[in-house]
N, C-alpha and C positions, 0 to 999 in steps of 0.2 A: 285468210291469206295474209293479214296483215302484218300478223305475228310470225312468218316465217322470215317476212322482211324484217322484221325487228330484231328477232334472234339472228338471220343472218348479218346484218347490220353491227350486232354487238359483238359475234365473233371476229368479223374485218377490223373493228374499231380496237380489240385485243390485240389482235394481231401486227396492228401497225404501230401500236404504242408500245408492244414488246421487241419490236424489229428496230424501234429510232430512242431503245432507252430513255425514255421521256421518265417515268417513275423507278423510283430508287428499288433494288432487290428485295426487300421484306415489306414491301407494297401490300404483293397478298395477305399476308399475315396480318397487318393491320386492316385490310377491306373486309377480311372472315370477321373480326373481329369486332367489326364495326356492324358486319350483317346479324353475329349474334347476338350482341348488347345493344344495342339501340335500334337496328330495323324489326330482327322479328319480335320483341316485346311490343313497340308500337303496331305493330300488326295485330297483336292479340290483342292487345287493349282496343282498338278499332272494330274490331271483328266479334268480342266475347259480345257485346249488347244485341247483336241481330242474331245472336241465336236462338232457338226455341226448341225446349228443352220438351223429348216426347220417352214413350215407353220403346218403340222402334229404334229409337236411340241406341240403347242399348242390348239390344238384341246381337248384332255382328262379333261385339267383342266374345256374347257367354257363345254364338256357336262354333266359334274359332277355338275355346278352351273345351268345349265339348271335344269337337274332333279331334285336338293336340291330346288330349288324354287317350282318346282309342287310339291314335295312332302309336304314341307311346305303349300302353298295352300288347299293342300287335306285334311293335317289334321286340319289346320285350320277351313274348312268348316267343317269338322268332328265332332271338338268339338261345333260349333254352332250348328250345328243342333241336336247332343248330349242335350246342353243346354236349346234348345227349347222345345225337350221331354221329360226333366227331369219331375217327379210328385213334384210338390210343396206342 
């Protein structure tokens, strides 16, 4: 529950700073840019040591490549035979 207050709390806190012009127009530009280059690198570097590295791991990605390949197949065939029955 706490975390609803928090989110709520950050979007009030946006909103009031963008209502009384406190930060200059290309703010955002600079805060994305500060979340891409320095927060989430330090988050990786933080995070990479407590991983543990298993064979389940990788499992999600090959069945996700599995099924994009049938699935592509499928419509593949789809459209050909679509094709096929078109009236010329």
């Amino acid at each position: 529950m706490d975390n609803f207050f928090l989110i709520a709390f950050t979007f009030l806190l946006g909103f009031v700073l963008q209502k009384f012009k406190i930060f200059p127009d290309d703010m955002p530009l600079a805060l994305n840019k500060f979340v891409i280059y320095i927060s989430l690198p330090a988050l990786i570097l933080l995070e990479i040591p407590k991983l543990s590295f298993s064979y389940e791991m990788f499992v999600p990605p090959f069945c996700c490549l599995g099924c994009y390949d049938r699935l592509s197949g499928l419509s593949t065939s789809l459209l050909k035979a679509s094709a096929f029955f078109a009236p010329s």
